[in-house]
C-alpha positions as CSV (number, residue, x, y, z in Angstrom):
1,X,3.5,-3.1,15.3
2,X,1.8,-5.4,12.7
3,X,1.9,-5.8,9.0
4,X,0.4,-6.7,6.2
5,X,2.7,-8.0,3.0
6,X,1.0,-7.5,-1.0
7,X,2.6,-8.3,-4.2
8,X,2.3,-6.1,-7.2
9,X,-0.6,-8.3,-8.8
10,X,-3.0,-7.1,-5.8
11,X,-2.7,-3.5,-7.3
12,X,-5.5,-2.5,-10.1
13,X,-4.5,0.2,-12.7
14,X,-6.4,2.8,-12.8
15,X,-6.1,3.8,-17.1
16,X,-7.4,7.4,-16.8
17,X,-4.7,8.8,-14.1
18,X,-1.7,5.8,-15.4
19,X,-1.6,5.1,-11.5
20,X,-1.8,1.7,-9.6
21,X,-4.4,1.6,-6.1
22,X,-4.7,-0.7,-3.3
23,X,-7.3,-0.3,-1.1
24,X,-7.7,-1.7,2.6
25,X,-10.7,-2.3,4.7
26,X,-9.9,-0.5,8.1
27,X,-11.3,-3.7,9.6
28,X,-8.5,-5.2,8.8
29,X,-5.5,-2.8,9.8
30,X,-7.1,-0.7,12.9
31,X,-7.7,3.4,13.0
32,X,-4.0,4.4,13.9
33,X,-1.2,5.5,12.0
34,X,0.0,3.5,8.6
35,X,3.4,3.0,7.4
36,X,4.7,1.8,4.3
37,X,7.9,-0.1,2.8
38,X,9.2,-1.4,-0.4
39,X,10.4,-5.0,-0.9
40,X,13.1,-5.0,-2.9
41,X,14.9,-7.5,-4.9
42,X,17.4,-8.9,-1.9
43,X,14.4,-9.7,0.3
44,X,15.1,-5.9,2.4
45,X,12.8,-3.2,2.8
46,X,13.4,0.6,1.8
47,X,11.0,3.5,1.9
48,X,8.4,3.9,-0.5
49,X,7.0,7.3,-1.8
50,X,3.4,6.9,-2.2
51,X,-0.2,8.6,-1.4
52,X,-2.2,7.8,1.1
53,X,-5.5,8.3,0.8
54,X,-7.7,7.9,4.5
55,X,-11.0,7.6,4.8
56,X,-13.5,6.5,7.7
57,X,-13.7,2.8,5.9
58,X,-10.4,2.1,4.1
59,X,-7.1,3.6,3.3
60,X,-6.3,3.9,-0.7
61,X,-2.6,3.2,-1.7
62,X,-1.9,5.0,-5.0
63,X,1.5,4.2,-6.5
64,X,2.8,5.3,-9.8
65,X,3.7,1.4,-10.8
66,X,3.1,-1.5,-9.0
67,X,5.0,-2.9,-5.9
68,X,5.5,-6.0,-3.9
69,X,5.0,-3.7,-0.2
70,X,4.6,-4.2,3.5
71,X,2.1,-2.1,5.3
72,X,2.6,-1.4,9.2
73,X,-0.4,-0.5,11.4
C-alpha cells in the first residue's frame, strides 16, 4: 500500500459550511479504496473521522479543522 502525507496548510476553508477540503487528482492515488490517518503530536498515527467524497476525477477530504494526515491507496 502507498501513501501520501499533507500538512494542515494544504487544506482550504471553505467559510459558508466552517469546514476544511482537500482534494486529490485520482491520477495521483489510483481508483481503489482510500484510507486515512491522523498525525499526531508524537510522530504516530490514529484514526481520523472525516468525509470522503468520490468522484470519477478526484476524492474530496472534508474535515471539520485542519490536519497534518496520511492518505493510503
Amino acid at each position: 500500500m502507498q501513501f501520501i502525507e499533507f500538512k494542515k496548510e494544504h487544506f482550504i476553508h471553505d467559510e459558508k459550511t466552517g469546514n476544511y477540503s482537500l482534494e486529490i487528482p485520482k491520477d495521483e492515488i489510483g481508483f481503489g479504496d482510500v484510507r486515512l490517518q491522523k498525525k499526531q503530536d508524537d510522530g504516530s498515527l490514529a484514526k481520523i473521522d472525516a468525509e470522503i467524497i468520490d468522484d470519477l476525477k478526484q476524492i474530496k477530504i472534508i474535515l471539520e479543522s485542519p490536519q497534518d494526515i496520511r492518505v493510503n491507496f
